[in-house]
N, C-alpha and C positions, 0 to 999 in steps of 0.2 A: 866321656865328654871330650871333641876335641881339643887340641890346645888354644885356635883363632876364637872358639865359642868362647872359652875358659877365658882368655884374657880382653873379651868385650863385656864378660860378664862382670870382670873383678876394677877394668874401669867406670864401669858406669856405677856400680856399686860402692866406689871410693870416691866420686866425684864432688861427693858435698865437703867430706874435709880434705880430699886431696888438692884439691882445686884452690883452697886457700892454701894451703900449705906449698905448692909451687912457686906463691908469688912473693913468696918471702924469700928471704937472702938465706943463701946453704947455710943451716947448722947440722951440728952432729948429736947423736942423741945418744947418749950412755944409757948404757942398757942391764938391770942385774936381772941373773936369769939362774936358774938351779941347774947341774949336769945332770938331769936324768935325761932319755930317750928322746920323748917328745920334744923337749927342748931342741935338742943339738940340730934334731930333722929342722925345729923352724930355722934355725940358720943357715942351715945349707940350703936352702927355701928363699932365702931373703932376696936373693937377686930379683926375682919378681917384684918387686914391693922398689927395691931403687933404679930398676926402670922406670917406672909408674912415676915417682917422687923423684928425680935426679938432683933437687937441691935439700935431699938428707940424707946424710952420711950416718951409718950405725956403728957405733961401739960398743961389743959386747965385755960383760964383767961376768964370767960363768964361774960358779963358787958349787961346794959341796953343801948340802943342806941346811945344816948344821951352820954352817961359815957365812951362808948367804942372808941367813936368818940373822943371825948376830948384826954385822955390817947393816944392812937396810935399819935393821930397827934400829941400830945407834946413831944412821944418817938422818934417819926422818924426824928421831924425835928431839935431834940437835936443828934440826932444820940446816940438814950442811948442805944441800943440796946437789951433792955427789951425781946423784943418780936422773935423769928424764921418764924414765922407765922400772917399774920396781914389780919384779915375778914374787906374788907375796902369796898369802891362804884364808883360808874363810875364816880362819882364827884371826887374822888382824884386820880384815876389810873391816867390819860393823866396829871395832873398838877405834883404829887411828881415825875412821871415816868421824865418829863420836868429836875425835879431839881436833877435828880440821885441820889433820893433815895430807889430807887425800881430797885431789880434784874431782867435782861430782861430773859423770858420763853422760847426763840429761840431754848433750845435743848429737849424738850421735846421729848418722843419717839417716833417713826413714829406710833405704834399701840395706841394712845393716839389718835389720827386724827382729829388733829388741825381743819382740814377745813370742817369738822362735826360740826364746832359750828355755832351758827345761825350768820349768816353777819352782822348785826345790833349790835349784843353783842360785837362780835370778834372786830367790826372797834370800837366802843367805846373804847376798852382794848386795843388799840394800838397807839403807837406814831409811825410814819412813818414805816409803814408794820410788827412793832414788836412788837408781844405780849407782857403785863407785870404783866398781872392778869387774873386767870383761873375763868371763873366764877361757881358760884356754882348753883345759881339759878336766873333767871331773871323773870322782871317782867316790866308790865303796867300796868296800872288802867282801872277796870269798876265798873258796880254797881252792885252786891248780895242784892236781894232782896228777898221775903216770898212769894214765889208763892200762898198761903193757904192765906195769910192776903189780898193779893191784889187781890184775889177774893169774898172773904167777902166783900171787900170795895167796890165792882163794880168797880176799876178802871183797867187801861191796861197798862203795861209799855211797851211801843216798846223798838225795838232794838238797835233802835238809838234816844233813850231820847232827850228831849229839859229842861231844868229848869223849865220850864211853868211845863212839864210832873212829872215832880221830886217833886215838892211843892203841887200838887196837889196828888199825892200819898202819900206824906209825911203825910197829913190834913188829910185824910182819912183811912187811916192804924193809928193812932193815938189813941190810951184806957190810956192813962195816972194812971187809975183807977187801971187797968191790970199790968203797968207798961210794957206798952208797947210803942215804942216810934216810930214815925214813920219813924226818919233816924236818922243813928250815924256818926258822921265825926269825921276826927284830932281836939283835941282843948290842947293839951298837945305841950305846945311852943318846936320849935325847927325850927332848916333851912330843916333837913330832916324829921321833925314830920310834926306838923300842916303849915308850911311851903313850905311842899311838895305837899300836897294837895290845899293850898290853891293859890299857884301860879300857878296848873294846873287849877284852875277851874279860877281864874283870866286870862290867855291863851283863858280860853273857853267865855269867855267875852269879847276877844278883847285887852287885856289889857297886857301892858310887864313892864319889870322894869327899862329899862333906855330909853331913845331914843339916836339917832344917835352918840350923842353929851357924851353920859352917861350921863346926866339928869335923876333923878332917878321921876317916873311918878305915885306915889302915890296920883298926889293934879289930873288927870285924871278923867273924868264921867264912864272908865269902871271900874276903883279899885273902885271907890264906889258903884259903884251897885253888883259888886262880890261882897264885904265884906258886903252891908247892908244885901246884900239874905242870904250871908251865916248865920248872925249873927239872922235872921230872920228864918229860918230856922230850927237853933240849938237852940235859946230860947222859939221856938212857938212848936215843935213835936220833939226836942231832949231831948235825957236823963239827968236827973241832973247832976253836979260835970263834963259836958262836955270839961272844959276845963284843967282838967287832964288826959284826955282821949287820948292816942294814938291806935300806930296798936294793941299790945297785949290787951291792953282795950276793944277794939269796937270789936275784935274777942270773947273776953268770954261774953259780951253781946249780941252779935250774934246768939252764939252756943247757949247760955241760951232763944233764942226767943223771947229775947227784944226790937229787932229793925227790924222794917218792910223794910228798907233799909239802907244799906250801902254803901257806893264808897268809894274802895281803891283798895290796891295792888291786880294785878291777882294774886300772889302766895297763896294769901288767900281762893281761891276756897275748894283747898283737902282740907282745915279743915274745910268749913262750910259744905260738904259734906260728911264728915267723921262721921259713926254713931254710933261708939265708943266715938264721942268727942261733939258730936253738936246735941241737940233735935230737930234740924228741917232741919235735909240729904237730908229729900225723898221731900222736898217743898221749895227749889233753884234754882231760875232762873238766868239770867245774861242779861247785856245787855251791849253797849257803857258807855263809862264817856260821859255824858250830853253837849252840846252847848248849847249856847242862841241863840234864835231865829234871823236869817240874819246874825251870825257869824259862818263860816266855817270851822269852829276848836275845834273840842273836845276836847283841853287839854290832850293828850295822854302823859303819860311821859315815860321816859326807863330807867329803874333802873335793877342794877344788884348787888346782895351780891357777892364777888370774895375774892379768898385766892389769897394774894401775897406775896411777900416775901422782907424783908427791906434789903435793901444792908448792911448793918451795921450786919446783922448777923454772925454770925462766922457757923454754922450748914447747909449750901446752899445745899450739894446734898442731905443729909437727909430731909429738907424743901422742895424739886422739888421732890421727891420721896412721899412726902406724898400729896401736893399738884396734884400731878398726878392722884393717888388714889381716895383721895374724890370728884376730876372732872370729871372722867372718866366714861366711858358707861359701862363701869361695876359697878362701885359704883351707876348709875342707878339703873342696874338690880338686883341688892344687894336691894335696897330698896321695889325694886315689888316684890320681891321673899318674902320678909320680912313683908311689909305691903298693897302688891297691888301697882297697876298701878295709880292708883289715886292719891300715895302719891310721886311720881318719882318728883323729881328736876327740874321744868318747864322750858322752855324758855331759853333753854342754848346750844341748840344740834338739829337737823334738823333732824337728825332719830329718837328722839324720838316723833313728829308729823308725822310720817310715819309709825307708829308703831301702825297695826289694834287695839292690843289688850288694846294701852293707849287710844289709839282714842274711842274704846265703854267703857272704865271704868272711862273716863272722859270727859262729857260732858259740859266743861268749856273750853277743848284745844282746838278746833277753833277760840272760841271767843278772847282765850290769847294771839294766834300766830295771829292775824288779830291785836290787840290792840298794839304787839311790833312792828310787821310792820307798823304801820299807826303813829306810831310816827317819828317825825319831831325835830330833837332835833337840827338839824342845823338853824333850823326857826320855834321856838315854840309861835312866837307870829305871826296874821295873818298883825302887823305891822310893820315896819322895826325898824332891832334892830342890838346893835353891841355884838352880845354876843352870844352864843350855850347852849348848856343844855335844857332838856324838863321841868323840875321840880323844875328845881333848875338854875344860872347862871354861867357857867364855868370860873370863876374867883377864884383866893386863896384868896380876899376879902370876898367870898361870906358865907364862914361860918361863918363868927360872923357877917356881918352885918345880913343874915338870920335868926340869930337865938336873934339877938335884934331885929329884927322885928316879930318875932314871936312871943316875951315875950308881946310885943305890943299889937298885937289881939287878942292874950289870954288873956290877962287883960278887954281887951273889949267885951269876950263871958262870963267872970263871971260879966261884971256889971260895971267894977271900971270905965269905960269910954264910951265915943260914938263912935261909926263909924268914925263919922269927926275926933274928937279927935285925934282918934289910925290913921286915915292916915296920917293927918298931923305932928304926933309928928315920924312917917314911916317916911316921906318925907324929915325934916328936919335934923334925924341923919344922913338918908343916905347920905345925901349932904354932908354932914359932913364930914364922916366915907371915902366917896368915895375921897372928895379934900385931906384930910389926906394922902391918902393911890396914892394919885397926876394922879388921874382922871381929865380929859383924856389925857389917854400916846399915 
């Protein structure tokens, strides 16, 4: 797409909230957003969008994950109004949207085409049929692995892995000499870090975090054998200092050729395959996130980065105006025009997997679009559970007991504790934390 097409497309397309938002007096719009990839690209992006808008100024507040999560949620639920713009996840859209603190997205402009976004994403972002967070990019998990290492090794990773498949690939892709390692996981604590992963691969075991009753189910035979494999794992063919390591971590290890496999998020693909950024583009395979053998559940989870926007703002049409922008199928084609089809905003939009030209420049979009679909976020354990979420538990509990459970198992992938240990000292706050907080309502 030329560039004069590109930006007659992206003004008529902005014209229902741009057009108010011109005739308003300059403000500026604070903006919190997370340092991974996608992000940074929208900023260096932005110039399009304050041509278009010249009387809004952007300020961005880019935090590490972890950091960014804290801050917004203590901004919104103090109503301090810090922020215009809040880069938040499917985990808090449907809960803050609950407690009216998030402005509902109901007027966006008809050439914006709401019902262009993937089904999956859209009914996440909505409390009873309305929108309240645009997504920017979504995501599932599989595994990127070293096509060039796992043929040295003799080994074969199918398409739909078992752990059995995983560990033995791991062993064998393996030069510690080299500093090579044969898989990289989360070990950097957190509910949505190591947390994230490791409750899906717990899912792929069989295994949930409360039962029926909310009984939280760490003292279980499947959390201990996810946690012993993982910790097994990570200290037998993973990389040192693992468990400071999250997603930006095990991506530059990645790129660098260090890790013979990884599982995590699909939006990770365009950069392992990116040959500007990653020495090893042209030798990435993909497959499933892994099941244990006789459980039927690959741990798929559905995670989506989304702009939304905090009712405590005073800035709301300038915010829906710029909001509109960086979600839109032209802010897409902005990015292909820019840096290729391979690097577009994944799993957010249904024409863009119908779109030949993403489809041959990225050979990871089927596997992406199969992995959001095939998750199960209304039943992500294969046992009965009272609770929703793929990855995570759709409770306002779940970020700090998450995230002291995560300090947990981090502690027990550098060493300081066992397996046993770390579940039972799991099992015992959560009871805690859960009756505290007057489990079950």
């Amino acid at each position: 797409m030329n560039s004069t097409f590109r930006a007659l497309l992206g003004a008529t397309a902005l014209c229902a909230v741009g057009g108010a938002a011109a005739a308003q007096d300059p403000v500026t719009l604070t903006i919190a957003t997370v340092n991974n990839g996608d992000m940074i690209r929208m900023q260096s992006l932005t110039q399009d969008f304050t041509d278009k808008n010249p009387n809004i100024a952007l300020e961005w507040v880019t935090l590490e994950e972890n950091i960014l999560r804290e801050r917004v949620t203590t901004d919104i639920a103090t109503n301090g109004g810090q922020y215009d713009v809040l880069t938040i996840g499917t985990y808090e859209v449907p809960i803050w949207a609950r407690q009216g603190w998030l402005t509902p997205l109901d007027d966006l402009p008809a050439e914006y085409d709401v019902d262009d976004l993937v089904p999956a994403v859209r009914e996440a972002l909505s409390v009873d049929g309305t929108l309240y967070a645009a997504p920017f990019y979504a995501e599932s998990a599989m595994v990127m692995y070293r096509t060039d290492l796992a043929e040295a090794a003799g080994v074969t990773i199918p398409d739909n892995p078992t752990w059995t498949d995983i560990k033995a690939a791991a062993e064998a892709m393996t030069d510690k000499e080299n500093e090579v390692y044969g898989i990289c996981l989360r070990g950097k604590p957190g509910w949505g870090e190591n947390m994230a992963f490791l409750t899906a691969m717990a899912n792929s075991y069989g295994a949930r975090w409360f039962d029926t009753d909310w009984n939280p189910q760490f003292d279980s035979p499947e959390w201990n054998e996810a946690l012993t494999d993982y910790l097994t794992l990570m200290n037998e063919y993973g990389p040192p200092g693992a468990s400071s390591n999250g997603f930006n971590e095990n991506l530059s290890l990645f790129q660098q050729g260090k890790c013979g496999m990884w599982i995590d998020a699909t939006v990770a693909a365009s950069f392992v395959t990116d040959p500007e950024d990653s020495t090893v583009a042209d030798s990435v395979g993909f497959a499933q996130f892994p099941n244990k053998e006789g459980v039927d559940n690959h741990g798929n989870w559905l995670w989506a980065w989304n702009l939304a926007i905090p009712a405590s703002s005073q800035k709301q049409d300038a915010a829906k105006t710029f909001v509109a922008w960086a979600t839109s199928k032209e802010y897409t084609d902005m990015v292909a025009e820019a840096e290729g089809w391979r690097a577009a905003p994944p799993g957010t939009r249904t024409s863009l997997y119908e779109n030949p030209e993403y489809q041959e420049a990225a050979p990871f979009a089927a596997m992406t679009l199969n992995s959001i679909n095939a998750a199960d976020t209304q039943k992500s354990s294969v046992q009965d559970i009272p609770y929703t979420g793929g990855q995570f538990v759709a409770i306002p509990e779940f970020q700090g007991i998450g995230t002291m459970v995560g300090q947990t198992f981090s502690a027990a992938l550098a060493g300081q504790m066992s397996a046993e240990d770390a579940l039972a000292s799991a099992q015992s706050a959560t009871a805690r934390e859960m009756a505290r907080a007057g489990y079950p309502k």
